[in-house]
C-alpha positions in Angstrom: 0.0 0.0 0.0 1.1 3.7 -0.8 0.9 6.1 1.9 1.8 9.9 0.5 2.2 12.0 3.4 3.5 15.5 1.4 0.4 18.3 1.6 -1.6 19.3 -1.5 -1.6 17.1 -4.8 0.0 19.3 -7.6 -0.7 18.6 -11.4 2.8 17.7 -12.3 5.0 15.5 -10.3 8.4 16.6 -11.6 8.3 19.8 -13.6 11.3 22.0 -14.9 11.7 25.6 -16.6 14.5 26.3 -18.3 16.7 24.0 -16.5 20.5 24.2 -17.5 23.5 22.7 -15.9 27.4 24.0 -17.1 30.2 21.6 -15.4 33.3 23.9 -15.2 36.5 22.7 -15.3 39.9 23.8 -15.2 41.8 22.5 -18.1 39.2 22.6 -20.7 35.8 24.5 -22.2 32.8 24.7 -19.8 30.7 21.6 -21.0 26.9 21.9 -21.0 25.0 18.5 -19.8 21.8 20.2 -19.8 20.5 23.1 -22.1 17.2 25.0 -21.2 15.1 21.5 -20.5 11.6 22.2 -20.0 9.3 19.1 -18.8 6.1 18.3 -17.1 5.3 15.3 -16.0 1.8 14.8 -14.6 1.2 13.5 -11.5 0.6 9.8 -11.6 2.1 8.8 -14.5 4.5 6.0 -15.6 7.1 8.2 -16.9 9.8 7.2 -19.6 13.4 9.5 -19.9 15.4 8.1 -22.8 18.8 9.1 -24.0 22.4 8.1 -25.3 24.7 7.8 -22.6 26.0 11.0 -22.1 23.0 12.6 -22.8 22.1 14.8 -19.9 19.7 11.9 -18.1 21.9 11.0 -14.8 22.0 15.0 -14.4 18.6 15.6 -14.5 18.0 13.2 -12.2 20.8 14.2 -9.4 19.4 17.6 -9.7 15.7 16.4 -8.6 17.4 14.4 -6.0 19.0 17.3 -4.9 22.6 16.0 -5.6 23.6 18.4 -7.8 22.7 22.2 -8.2 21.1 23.6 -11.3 23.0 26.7 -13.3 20.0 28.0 -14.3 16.2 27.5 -14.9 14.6 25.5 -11.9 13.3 21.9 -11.0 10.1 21.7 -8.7 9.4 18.1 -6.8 5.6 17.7 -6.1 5.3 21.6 -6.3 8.3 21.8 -4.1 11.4 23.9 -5.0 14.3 21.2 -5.5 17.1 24.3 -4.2 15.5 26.3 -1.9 12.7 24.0 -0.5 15.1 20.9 -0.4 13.9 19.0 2.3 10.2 18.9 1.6 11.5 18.0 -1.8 14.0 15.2 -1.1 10.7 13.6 1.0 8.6 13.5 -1.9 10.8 11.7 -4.1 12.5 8.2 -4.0 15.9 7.3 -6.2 16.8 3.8 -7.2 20.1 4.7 -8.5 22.2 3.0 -11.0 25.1 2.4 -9.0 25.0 -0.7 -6.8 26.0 1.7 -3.4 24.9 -1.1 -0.7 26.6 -1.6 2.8 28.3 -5.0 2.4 28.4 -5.4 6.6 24.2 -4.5 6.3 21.5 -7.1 6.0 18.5 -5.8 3.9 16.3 -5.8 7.2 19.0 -3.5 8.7 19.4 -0.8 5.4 15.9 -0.7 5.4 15.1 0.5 9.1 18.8 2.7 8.9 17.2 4.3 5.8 13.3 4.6 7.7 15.3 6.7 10.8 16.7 9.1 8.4 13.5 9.6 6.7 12.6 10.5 10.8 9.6 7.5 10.2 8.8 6.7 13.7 8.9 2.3 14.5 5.1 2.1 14.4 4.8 3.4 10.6 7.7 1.4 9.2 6.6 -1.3 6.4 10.1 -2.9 6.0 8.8 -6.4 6.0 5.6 -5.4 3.5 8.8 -4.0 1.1 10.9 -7.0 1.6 8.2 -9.5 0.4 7.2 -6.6 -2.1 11.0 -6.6 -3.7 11.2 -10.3 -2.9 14.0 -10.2 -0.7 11.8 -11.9 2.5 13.5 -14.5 2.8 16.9 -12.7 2.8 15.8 -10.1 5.3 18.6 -10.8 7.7 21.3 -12.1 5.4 24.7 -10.0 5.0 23.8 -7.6 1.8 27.6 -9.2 0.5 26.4 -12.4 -0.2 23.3 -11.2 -2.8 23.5 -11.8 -6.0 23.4 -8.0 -8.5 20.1 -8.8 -9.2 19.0 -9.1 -5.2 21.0 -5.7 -4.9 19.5 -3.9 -7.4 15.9 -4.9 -5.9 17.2 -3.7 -2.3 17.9 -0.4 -4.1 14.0 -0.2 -5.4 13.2 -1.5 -1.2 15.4 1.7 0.2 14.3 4.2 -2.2 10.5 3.2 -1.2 10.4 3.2 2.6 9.1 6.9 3.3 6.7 6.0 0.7 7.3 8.9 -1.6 4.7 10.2 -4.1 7.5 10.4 -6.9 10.0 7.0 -7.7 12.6 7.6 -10.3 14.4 4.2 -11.0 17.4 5.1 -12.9 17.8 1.6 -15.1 16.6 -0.4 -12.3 16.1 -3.7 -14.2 20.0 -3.7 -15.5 21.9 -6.9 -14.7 18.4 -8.1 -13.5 17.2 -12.0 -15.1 14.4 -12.1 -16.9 12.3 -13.5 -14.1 13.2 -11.5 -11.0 12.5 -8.6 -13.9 9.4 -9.3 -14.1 8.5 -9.3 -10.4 10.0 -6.7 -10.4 8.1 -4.7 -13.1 5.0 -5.9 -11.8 5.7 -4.3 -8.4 6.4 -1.3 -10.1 3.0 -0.9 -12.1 1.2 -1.9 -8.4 2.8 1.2 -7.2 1.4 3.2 -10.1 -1.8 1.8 -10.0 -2.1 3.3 -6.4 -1.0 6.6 -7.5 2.7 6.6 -7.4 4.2 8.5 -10.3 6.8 6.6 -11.8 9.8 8.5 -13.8 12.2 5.5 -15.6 15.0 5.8 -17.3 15.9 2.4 -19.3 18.0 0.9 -22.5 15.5 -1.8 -22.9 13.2 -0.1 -25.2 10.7 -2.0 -25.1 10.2 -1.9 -21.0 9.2 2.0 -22.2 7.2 1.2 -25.2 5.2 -1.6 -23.1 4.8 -0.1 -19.8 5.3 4.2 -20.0 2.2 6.2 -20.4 4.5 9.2 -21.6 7.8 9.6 -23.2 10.6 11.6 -23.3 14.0 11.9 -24.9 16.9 14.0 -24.4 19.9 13.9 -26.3 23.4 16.2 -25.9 21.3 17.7 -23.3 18.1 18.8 -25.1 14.8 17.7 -24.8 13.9 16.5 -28.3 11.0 15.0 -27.8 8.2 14.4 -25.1 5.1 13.1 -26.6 2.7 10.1 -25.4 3.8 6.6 -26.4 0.9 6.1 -29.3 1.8 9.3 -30.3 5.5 9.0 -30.5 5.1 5.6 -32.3 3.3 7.7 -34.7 5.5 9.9 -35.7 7.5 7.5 -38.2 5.7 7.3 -41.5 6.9 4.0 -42.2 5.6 0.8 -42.5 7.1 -2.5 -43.9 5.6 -5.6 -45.5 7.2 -9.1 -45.8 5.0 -11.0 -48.7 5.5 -14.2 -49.7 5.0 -15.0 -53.4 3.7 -18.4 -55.6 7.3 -18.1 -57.0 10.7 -18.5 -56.9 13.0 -15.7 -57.8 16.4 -14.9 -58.3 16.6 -11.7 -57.8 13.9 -8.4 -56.6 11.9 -7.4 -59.5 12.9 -4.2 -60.6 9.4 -2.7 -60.4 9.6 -3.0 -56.0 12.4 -0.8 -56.6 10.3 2.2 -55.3 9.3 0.9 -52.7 13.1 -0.2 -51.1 12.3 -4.2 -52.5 14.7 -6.5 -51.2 14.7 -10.4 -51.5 15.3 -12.3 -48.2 14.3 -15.5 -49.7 13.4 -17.4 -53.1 9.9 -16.6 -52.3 9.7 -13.9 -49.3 10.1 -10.0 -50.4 10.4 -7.3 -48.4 9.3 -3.7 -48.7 9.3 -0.7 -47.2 6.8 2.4 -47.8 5.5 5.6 -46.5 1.9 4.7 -45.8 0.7 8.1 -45.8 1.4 8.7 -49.6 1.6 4.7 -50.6 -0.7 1.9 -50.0 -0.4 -1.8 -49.9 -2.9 -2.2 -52.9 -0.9 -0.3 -55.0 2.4 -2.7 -54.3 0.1 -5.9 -55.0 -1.1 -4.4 -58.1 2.7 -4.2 -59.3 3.3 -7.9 -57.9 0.3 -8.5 -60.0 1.6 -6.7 -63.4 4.5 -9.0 -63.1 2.0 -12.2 -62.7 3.3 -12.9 -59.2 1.1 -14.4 -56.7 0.5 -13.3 -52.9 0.6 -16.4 -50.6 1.2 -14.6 -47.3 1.8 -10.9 -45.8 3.6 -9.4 -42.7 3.7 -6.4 -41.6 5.4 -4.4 -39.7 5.0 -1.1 -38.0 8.0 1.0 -36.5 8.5 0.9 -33.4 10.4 2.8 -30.2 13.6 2.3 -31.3 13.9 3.4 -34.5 11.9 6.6 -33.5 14.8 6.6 -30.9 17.3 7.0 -32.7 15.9 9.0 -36.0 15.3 11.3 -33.5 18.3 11.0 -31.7 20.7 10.9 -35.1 19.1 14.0 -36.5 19.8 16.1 -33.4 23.4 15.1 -32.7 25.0 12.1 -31.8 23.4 8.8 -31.3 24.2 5.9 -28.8 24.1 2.5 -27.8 20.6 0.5 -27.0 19.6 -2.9 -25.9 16.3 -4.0 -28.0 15.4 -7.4 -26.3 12.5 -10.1 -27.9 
């Protein structure tokens, strides 16, 4: 159950105006990790951030957890000023970081009461054994945190970043080095926290996690937001479709007439093609499989999905990076 103790209920969760960040150094030009980002995100929604590495992603989120000050522009947490209403802001919000920063000598039971006191959560309100059983660690509760396995660690991470039940969770690629299974556990504790209102903000490089699960989707690249869109939308915004057809023949080669249309043979009898469908239609490409006296025996299609939006997007702005698709 989620208990959100921080007064009033604000439209957006996270939002930012103008939010820049300059890291200055010494020996070489100031560099720019953020640039002017503005974003909304509504208040109870499952939140995607996507972006290369490098991409200005871990320092937005340091600056909402209040790790790192903003140049310019300003970050609000639950209608709370991340700089100069800090601690209101640091209780509305819970980080599952990337880094594995766990307290070898700790056992899960232990980091998770340690983590309530700080929070100043008084004995009677603590739910450390609901989030144990919740993260599926119950039956490690009093185990050294040393001898679990990355995947145990990283769901400790989700257990501390949850124990003053924040209105806010920002897992910063929570399900890396995570097996498939304990993934899905994991996922599906996630969504149970957003079905009870907890707004979730997720940064991943499993596409699809974002394309299945985020209601919204954003993505920031050299430090700009590029694009923040719902996910139908987003998926939308290719015009592209693609067709595998298999034909009543054998062929040696493409027939030149599919040239238009990107033909390519992947098979004696299985052609693949490639159209806009907002200026082409399929009938049109059977009707020059037809002029040829080729015969349709079975069609595929395929529409585009996250990650080639990713990274058109991404490679028209500036640099591109390095994503994990999984089936």
């Amino acid at each position: 159950m989620t208990y959100f103790n921080i007064l009033g209920t604000p439209d957006y969760a996270i939002e930012t105006r103008s939010l820049s960040k300059v890291y200055y150094k010494h020996d070489s030009q100031p560099v720019e990790a953020l640039k002017a980002v503005d974003l909304q995100i509504p208040r109870g929604s499952f939140f995607a951030l996507l972006g290369p590495n490098g991409a200005g992603k871990s320092t937005l989120i340091n600056i909402l957890a209040g790790l790192v000050n903003n140049t310019s522009g300003s970050a609000a947490i639950w209608g709370h000023d991340a700089k100069t209403q800090m601690r209101v802001a640091r209780r509305s919000i819970g980080v599952v970081p990337q880094e594995l920063n766990i307290d070898p000598f700790f056992t899960p039971r232990e980091m998770l009461e340690t983590q309530a006191g700080l929070y100043g959560i008084p004995q009677h309100a603590r739910r450390t054994s609901e989030i144990l059983q919740a993260v599926g660690l119950s039956d490690k509760a009093d185990s050294y945190a040393r001898a679990l396995s990355g995947g145990m660690r990283r769901r400790l991470l989700v257990g501390k970043a949850m124990v003053h039940s924040p209105p806010i969770l920002v897992l910063d690629e929570p399900s890396a080095g995570v097996d498939v299974d304990l993934r899905r556990q994991l996922w599906d504790h996630v969504k149970q926290l957003n079905a009870e209102g907890t707004t979730i903000l997720l940064t991943t490089h499993y596409l699809e996690e974002a394309e299945s699960m985020c209601d919204t989707i954003a993505i920031i690249n050299s430090g700009r937001m590029i694009a923040c869109e719902p996910t139908m939308q987003l998926l939308t915004r290719l015009d592209a479709k693609e067709m595998l057809i298999t034909v009543d023949q054998e062929l040696d080669a493409c027939p030149e007439t599919l040239a238009i249309y990107r033909g390519e043979l992947l098979k004696p009898r299985q052609l693949r093609v490639a159209y806009p469908p907002s200026r082409v239609t399929g009938g049109e490409i059977f009707a020059a499989l037809a002029a040829i006296n080729l015969g349709v025996v079975d069609i595929v299609t395929r529409e585009p999905d996250l990650e080639h939006i990713f990274l058109n997007l991404t490679h028209a702005s500036g640099a591109g990076g390095e994503y994990e698709v999984t089936g």
